[in-house]
N, C-alpha and C positions, 0 to 999 in steps of 0.2 A: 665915126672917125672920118675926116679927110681925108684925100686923096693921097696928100704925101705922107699921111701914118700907117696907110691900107699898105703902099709899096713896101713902107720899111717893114712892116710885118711880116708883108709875102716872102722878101727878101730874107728875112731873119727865121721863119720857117723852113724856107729851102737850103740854109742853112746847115741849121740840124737836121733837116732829113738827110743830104749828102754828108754829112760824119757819119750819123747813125747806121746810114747803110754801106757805108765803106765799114766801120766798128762794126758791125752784128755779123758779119764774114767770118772774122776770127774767133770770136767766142764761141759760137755755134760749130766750128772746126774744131777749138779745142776742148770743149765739154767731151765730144766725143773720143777725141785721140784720145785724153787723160785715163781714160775709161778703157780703150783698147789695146794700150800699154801695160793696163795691169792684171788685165787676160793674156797678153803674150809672158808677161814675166813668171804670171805665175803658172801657166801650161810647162814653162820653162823648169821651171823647181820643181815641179811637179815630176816632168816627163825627162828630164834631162836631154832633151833633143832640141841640139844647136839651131837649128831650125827658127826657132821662136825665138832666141836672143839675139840671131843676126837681124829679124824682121822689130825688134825692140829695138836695137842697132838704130837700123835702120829707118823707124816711121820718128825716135828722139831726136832724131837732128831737125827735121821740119816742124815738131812740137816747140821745140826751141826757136826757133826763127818765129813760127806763128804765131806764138806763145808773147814773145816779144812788141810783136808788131799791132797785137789787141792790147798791152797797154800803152802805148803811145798813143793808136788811134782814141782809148778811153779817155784819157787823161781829157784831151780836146775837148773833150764834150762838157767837162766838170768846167771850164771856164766860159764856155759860151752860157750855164745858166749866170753869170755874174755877169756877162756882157749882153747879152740880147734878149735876155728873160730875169732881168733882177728883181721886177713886181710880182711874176710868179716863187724864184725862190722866195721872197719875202710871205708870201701867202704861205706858203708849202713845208717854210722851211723847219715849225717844230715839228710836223711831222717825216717829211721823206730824208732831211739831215742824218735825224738819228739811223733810220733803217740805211739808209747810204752808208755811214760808220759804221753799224755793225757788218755791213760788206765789209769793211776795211780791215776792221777787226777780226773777223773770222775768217771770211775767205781769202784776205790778200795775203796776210800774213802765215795762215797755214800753210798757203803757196807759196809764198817767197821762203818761209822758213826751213822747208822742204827740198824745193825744188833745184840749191845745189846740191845735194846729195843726190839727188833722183839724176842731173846730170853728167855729177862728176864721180859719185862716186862707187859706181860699182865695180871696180878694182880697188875699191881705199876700206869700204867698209865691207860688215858681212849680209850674204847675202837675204837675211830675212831684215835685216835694217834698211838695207836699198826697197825691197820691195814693201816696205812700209810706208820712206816716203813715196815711192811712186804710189800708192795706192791713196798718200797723205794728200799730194796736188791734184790727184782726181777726186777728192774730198769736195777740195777746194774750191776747185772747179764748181761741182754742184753747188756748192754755199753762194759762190757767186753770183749765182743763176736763179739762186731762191731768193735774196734779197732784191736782188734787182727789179725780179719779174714781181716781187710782194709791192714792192715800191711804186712798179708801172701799173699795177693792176688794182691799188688803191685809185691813184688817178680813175680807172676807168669804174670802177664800183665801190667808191669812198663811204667807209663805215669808222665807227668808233673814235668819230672825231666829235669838238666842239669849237664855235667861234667866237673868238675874243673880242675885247672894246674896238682894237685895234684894223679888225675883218682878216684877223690870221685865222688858219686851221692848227687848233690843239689839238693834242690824245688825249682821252678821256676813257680811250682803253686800249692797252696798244695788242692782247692777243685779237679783237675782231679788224685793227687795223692792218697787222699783218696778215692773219688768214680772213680778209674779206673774201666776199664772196664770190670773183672771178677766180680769184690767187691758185686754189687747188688746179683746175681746169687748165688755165694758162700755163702752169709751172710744167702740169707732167706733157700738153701738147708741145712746148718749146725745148725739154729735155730730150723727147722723142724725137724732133723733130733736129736737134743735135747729134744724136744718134744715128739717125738716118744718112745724114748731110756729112757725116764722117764715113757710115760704111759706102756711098756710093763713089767719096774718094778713092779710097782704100779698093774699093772690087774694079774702077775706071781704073785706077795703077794697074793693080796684078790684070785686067786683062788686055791692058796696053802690053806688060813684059809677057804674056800670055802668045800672043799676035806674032811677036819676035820669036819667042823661044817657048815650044810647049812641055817642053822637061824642066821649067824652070820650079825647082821644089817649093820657094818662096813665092813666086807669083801664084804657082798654085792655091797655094795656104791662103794668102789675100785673098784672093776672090771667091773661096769656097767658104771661108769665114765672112767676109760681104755680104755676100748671097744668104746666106743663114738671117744675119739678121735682118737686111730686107726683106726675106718671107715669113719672120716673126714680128717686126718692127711696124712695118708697111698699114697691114692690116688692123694693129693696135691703133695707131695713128690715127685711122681713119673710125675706129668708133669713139678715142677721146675725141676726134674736131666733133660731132656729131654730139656730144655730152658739152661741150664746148657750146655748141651753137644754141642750144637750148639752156643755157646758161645766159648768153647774153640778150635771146629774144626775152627772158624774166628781166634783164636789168639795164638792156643797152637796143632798146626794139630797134630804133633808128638806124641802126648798125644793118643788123639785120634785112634791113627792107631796102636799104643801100646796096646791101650787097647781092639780095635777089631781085633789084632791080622793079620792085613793084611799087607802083603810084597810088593803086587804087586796095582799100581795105577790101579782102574777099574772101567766102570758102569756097573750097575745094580749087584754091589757089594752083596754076600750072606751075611749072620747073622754068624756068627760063634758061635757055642751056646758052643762049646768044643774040645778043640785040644792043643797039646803042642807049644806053637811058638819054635822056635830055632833060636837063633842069629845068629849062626855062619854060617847054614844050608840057611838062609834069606828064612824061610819057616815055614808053622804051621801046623804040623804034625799030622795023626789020626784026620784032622777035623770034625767037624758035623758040615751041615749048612744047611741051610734055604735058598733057592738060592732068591737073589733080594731083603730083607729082611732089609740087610746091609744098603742100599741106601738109602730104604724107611725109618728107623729110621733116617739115619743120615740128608738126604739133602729131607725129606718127600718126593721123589719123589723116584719110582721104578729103573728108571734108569741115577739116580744122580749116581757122577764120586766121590768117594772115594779115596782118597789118599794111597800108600801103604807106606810103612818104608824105602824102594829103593827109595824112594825120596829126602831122607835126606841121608847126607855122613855119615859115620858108624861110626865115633867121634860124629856124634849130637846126634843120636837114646837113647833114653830112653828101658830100658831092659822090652821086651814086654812081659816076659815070668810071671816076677810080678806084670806086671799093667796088664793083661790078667787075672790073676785068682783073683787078689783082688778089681778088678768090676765084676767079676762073683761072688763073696760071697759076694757082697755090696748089687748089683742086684739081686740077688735070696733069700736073710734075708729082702730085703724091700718087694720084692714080695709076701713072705709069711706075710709078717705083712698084706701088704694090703688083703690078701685071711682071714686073720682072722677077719680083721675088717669087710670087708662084710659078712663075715658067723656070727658072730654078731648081725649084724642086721638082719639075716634072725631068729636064734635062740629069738630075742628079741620080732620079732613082730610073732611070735607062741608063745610067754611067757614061752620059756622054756632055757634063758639064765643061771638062776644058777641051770639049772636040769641034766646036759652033763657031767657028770665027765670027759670022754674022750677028751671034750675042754677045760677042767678045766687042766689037765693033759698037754695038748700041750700045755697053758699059760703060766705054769709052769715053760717046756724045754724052751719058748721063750722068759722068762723073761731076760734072758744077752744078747737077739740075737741085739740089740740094738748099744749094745756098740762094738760088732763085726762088724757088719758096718759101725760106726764109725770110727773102726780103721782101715777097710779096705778100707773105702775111703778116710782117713790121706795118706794110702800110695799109692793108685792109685795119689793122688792127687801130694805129693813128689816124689814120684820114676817117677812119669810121667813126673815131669819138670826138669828131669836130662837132661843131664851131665853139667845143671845151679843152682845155687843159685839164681839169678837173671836174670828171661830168656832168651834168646839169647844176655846178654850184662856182666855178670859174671859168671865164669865157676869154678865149685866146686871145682875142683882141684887147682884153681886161690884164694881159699875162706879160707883155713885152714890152720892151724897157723903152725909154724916151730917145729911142737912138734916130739918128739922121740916115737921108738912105747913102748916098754918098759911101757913109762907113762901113754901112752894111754889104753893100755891093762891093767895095773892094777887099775884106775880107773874106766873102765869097770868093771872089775869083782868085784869089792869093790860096787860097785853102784847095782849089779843084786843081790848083797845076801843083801843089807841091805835094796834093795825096795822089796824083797821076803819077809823077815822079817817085817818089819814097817808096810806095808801095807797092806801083808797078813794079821797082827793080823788085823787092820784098819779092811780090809774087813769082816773077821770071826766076829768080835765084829756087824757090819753093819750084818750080815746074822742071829745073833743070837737077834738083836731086832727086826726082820723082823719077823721070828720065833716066837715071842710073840704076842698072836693075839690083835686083838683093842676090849678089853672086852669092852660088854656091860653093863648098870645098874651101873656106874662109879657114883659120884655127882657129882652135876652142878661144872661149871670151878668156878665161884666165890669162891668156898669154896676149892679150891686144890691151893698147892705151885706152886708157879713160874715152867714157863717151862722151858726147854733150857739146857744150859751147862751143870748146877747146877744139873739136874734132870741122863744127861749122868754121873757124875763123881760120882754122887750118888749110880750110879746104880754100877759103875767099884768098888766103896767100899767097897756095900755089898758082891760082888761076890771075893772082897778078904776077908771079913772075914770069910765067908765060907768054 
């Protein structure tokens, strides 16, 4: 490719990476709220203790908002493959079409079909029908998340296809095209990893209203429920990335050796905890390592044979210098979560969890850390299966449309200032009802208006008549 096809590419890459990483915010938000709403409703049925319905109350309004604001940011994404990738959908499209429609079909529609009921109507219907849809959009939720990630994880470990006259990708069987062989691994690290990304919201809230008021019943409940599943969640996380990673050193090595930063094949390969790789240098510069370390993570043995990046011709190599440091802030934001979730439990069982302001404080800073790892292993995960769209059998540069850069670059920058705007206010609106604690001494739900939409736009009202 020339010079001005290389820019329009770059440009039309960085493209999709800012939707996708503004988009992967909210999903990974609400996979887990959907989930967390239908343990407060039903402790609620359960226990009768107004408690959990005001905290239901109270986490549906920002479900709503955020809920909202990932389908808009997604919609985006479904036209840029028609605008800046319409060689890839064309390759791609008997295959990931369909699995994209069965998202539509099952998971959107369970959700939308549900979801005003789950909003509006628990004062309209009865109470095991509300908590059905609410239980129906956290369905959803996951349905979401399994086609999508079936869909992206084809991309990166493509089975049970074949190719036409044409050089499209058919099915030729669609149960190994959807459970290929990353799909399991991917689905449950990035469900876990929703989960995680919603409880350290959830525990950063209660122990911000924590901070202000220590009698607060509800802040309590937040953060003790947080904490609960970060010292069960945390540590799960961390032996799927590790089933995970031995998964893709069998089908994606280059990934791999990008992301521990090694040039040279070796055994008893060191850890590398820190260093700059250089491509061009085919070296990692200012290392720190752990000698033998390397091995023992990747092939559990000391002196297993790691692959280096000099194994692959210098057209295949993925750029190790960004899947280097963005598994290092994936890996070192999970490892703190999991140090909070055990300290946790050590503050819990001396009964002195909501006594620490100092942990209450570190809650606080680690309440976004979630979604930081999220997006930093969106792009270990992308930047790691370059220079393909479709792993060793479509090559990005093969994938994107005959566009001019001109047009690319100005929808870039039309896209960064009005997802700053829209979403910024989205977010600040999201940060200022988080800010409002979950008063106690509220009445019973029977006697309060409808939850939901109604209650967000009411509120956006008053704050204009004001």
């Amino acid at each position: 490719m020339d010079t001005f096809d290389s820019t329009a590419l770059l440009l039309a890459r960085l493209q999709f990476s800012w939707t996708i990483a503004v988009h992967i915010i909210f999903p990974s938000f609400t996979i887990g709220l959907a989930s967390y709403l239908v343990v407060l409703e039903g402790l609620w049925l359960k226990t009768g203790k107004q408690v959990y319905i005001r905290l239901f109350k109270y986490w549906i309004k920002i479900f709503a908002v955020v809920f909202a604001m990932g389908v808009v940011s997604g919609i985006i994404m479904s036209y840029e493959f028609g605008t800046n990738w319409s060689v890839f959908s064309d390759k791609t499209g008997p295959i990931l079409g369909p699995l994209l429609a069965y998202e539509v079909l099952s998971a959107f529609f369970l959700e939308a079909g549900f979801l005003g009921i789950m909003l509006f109507g628990l004062t309209k219907v009865g109470k095991k029908l509300h908590f059905t849809a609410t239980l129906m959009v956290a369905i959803g939720t996951f349905f979401s998340a399994f086609w999508i990630l079936s869909a992206n994880s084809w991309m990166q470990t493509p089975a049970g296809y074949g190719i036409n006259d044409v050089g499209q990708f058919v099915p030729e069987d669609w149960l190994k095209i959807i459970f290929n062989p990353s799909f399991p691994y991917r689905l449950l690290h990035m469900v876990t990893a929703a989960y995680l990304t919603t409880a350290f919201v959830v525990g950063g809230v209660g122990a911000w209203h924590l901070l202000h008021d220590k009698t607060c019943e509800g802040a309590k409940l937040m953060f003790s429920m947080a904490m609960w599943m970060a010292a069960i969640v945390a540590p799960m996380q961390i032996f799927i990335g590790d089933m995970h990673g031995l998964n893709t050193i069998e089908h994606q090595p280059a990934k791999i050796t990008a992301m521990e930063g090694h040039f040279e094949t070796q055994k008893g390969a060191p850890l590398i905890l820190f260093g700059i790789p250089d491509m061009d240098a085919e070296e990692t510069k200012y290392a720190i390592e752990i000698p033998k370390l390397g091995s023992l993570i990747l092939t559990h043995h000391p002196d297993g044979e790691v692959m280096g990046l000099k194994a692959f011709s210098k057209e295949d190599r993925p750029n190790s210098l960004i899947v280097f440091w963005a598994f290092r802030i994936m890996v070192g934001l999970g490892t703190l979560m999991a140090l909070m979730g055990l300290y946790s439990v050590w503050l819990r069982w001396r009964k002195k969890l909501y006594m620490v302001p100092l942990f209450h404080k570190i809650a606080v800073v680690m309440a976004p850390s979630g979604f930081f790892a999220v997006i930093a292993g969106w792009i270990v995960t992308e930047v790691g299966r370059q220079p393909y769209t479709v792993y060793g059998l479509l090559r990005t540069n093969q994938s994107v449309s005959p566009v001019e850069v001109p047009a690319v670059a100005t929808s870039l920058a039309i896209f960064i200032v009005v997802y700053f705007i829209v979403f910024g206010f989205g977010i600040y609106y999201i940060l200022r009802m988080m800010a409002a604690p979950p008063t106690p001494g509220q009445p019973p739900i029977a006697s309060e208006h409808p939850i939901g939409l109604d209650s967000v736009l009411s509120a956006l009202a008053d704050k204009k008549e004001h």
